[in-house]
One Martini backbone bead per residue (centre of mass of N, CA, C, O) as a GRO file, in nm:
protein
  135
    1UNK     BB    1   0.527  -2.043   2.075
    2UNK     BB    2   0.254  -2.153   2.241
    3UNK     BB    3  -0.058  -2.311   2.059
    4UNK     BB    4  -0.355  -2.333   2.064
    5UNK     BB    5  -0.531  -2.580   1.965
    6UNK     BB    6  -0.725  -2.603   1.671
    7UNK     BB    7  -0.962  -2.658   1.483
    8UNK     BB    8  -1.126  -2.617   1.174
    9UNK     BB    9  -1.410  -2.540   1.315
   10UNK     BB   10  -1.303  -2.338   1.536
   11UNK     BB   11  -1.178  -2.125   1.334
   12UNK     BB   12  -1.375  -2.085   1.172
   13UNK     BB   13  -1.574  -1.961   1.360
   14UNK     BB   14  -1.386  -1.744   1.460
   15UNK     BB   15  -1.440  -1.635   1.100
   16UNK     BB   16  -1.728  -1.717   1.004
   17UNK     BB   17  -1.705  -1.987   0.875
   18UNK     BB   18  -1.677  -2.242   0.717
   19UNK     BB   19  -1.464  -2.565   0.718
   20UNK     BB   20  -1.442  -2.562   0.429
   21UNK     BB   21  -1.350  -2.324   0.375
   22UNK     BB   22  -1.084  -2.280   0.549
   23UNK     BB   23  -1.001  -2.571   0.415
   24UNK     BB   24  -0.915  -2.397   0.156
   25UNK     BB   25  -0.693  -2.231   0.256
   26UNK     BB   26  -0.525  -2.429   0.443
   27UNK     BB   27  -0.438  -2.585   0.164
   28UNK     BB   28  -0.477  -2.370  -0.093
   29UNK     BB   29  -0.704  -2.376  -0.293
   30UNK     BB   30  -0.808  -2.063  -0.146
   31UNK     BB   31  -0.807  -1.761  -0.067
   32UNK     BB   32  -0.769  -1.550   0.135
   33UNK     BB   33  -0.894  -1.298   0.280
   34UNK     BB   34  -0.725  -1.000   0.398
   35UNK     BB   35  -0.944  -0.988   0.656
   36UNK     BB   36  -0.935  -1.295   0.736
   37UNK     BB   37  -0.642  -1.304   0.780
   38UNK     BB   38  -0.600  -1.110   1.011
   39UNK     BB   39  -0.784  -1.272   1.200
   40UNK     BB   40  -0.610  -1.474   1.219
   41UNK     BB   41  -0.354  -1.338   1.329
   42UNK     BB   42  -0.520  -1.214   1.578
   43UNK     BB   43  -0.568  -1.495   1.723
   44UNK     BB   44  -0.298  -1.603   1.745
   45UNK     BB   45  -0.034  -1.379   1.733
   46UNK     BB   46   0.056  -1.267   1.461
   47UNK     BB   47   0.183  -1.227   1.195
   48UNK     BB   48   0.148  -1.178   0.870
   49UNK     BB   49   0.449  -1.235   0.750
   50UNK     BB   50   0.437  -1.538   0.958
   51UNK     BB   51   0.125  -1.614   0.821
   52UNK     BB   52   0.271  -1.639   0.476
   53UNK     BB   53   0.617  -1.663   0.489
   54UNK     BB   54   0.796  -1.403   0.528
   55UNK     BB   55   0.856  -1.458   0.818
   56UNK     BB   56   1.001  -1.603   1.133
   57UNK     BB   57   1.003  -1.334   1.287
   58UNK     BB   58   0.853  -1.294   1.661
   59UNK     BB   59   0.925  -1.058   1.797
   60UNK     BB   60   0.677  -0.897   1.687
   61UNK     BB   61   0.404  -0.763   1.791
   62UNK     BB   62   0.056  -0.747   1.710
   63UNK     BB   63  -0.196  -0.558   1.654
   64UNK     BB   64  -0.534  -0.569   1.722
   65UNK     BB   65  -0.657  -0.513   1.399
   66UNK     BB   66  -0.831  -0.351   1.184
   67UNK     BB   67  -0.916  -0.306   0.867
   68UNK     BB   68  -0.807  -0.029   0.665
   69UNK     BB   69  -0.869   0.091   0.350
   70UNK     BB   70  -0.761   0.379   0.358
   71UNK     BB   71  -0.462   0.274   0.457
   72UNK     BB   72  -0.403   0.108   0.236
   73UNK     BB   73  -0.395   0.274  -0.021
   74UNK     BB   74  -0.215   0.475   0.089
   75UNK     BB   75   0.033   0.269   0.121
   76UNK     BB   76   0.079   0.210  -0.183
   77UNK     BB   77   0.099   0.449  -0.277
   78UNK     BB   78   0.342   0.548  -0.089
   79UNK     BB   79   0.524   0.333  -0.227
   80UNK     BB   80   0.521   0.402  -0.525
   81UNK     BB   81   0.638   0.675  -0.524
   82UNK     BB   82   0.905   0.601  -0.333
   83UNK     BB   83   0.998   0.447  -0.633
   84UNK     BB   84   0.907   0.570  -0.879
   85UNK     BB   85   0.639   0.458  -0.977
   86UNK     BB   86   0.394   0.379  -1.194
   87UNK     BB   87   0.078   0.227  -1.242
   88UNK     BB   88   0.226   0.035  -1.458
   89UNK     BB   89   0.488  -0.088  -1.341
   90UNK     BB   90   0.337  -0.217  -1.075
   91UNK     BB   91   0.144  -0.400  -1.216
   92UNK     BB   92   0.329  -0.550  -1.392
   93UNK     BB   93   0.485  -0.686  -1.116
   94UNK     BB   94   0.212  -0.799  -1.025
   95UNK     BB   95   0.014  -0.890  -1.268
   96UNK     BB   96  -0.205  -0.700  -1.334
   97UNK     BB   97  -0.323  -0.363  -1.338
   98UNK     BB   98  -0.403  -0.057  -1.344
   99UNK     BB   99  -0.672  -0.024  -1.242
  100UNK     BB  100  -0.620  -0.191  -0.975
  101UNK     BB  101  -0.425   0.030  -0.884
  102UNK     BB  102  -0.594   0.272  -0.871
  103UNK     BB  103  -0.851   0.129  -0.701
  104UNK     BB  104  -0.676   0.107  -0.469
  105UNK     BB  105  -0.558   0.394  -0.403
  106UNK     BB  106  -0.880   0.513  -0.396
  107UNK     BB  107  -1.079   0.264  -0.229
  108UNK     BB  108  -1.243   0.094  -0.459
  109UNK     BB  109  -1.045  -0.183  -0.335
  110UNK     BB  110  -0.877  -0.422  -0.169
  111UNK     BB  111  -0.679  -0.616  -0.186
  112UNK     BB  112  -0.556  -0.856  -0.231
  113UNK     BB  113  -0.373  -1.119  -0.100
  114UNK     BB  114  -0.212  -1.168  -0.351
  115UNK     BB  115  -0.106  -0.853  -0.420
  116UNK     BB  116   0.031  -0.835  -0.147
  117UNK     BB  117   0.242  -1.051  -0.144
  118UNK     BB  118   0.366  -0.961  -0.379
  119UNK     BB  119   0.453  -0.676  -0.275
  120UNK     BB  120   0.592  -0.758  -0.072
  121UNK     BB  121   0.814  -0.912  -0.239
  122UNK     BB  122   0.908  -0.683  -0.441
  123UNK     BB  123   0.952  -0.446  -0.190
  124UNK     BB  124   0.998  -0.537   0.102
  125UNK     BB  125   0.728  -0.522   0.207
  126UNK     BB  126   0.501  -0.508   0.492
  127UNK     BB  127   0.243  -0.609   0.584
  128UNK     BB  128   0.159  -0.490   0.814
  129UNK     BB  129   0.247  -0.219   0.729
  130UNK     BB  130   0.005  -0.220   0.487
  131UNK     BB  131  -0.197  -0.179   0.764
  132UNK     BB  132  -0.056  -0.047   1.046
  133UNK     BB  133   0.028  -0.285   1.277
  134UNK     BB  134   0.278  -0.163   1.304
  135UNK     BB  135   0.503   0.092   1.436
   0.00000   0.00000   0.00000
């Protein structure tokens, strides 16, 4: 796929950032928050999942969509109970806390990009998935 090039100040821009936040994203010095990574994915038209290096393949377009917060809560739950893991197990695999993983759970904050990335990496799970951006 070809990508219109777009500096950093531009992209900022379109994230509502200054470029010096942006610019420690991609640099990795800083994570991305998962709604600002989210927006990246929709500027560019790419999954999430190919836009943090869980996967090359860009087969699946993925929908343009923001993220619903009770809809992640919803599929951790509903992920941790199908592997039949209590929550102090996924927390445990995750390196966070039990309380964390209730948080998310209950739609009391939202997943870090860090816990979440870890989550689709131990569970083979799509971030896509994990907000349900593809079908």
């Amino acid at each position: 796929r070809d990508y219109e090039a777009k500096t950093q100040r531009e992209t900022a821009k379109d994230l509502h950032v200054t470029r010096a936040t942006y610019a420690g994203w991609e640099c990795g010095k800083d994570i991305i928050p998962l709604k600002k990574l989210n927006d990246l994915a929709n500027i560019y038209d790419v999954t999430l999942d190919y836009l943090v290096g869980l996967t090359e393949n860009q087969e699946n377009r993925p929908f343009k969509m923001d993220i619903d917060p009770k809809v992640v809560s919803e599929n951790i739950k509903l992920l941790r109970l199908s592997r039949q893991l209590t929550q102090k197990e996924m927390a445990e695999s995750l390196k966070t806390s039990q309380s964390n993983i209730h948080n998310y759970e209950n739609g009391k904050s939202l997943i870090t990009t860090m816990y979440a990335i870890e989550l689709a990496k131990n569970y083979d799970y799509s971030l896509d998935k994990l907000i349900r951006k593809t079908k």
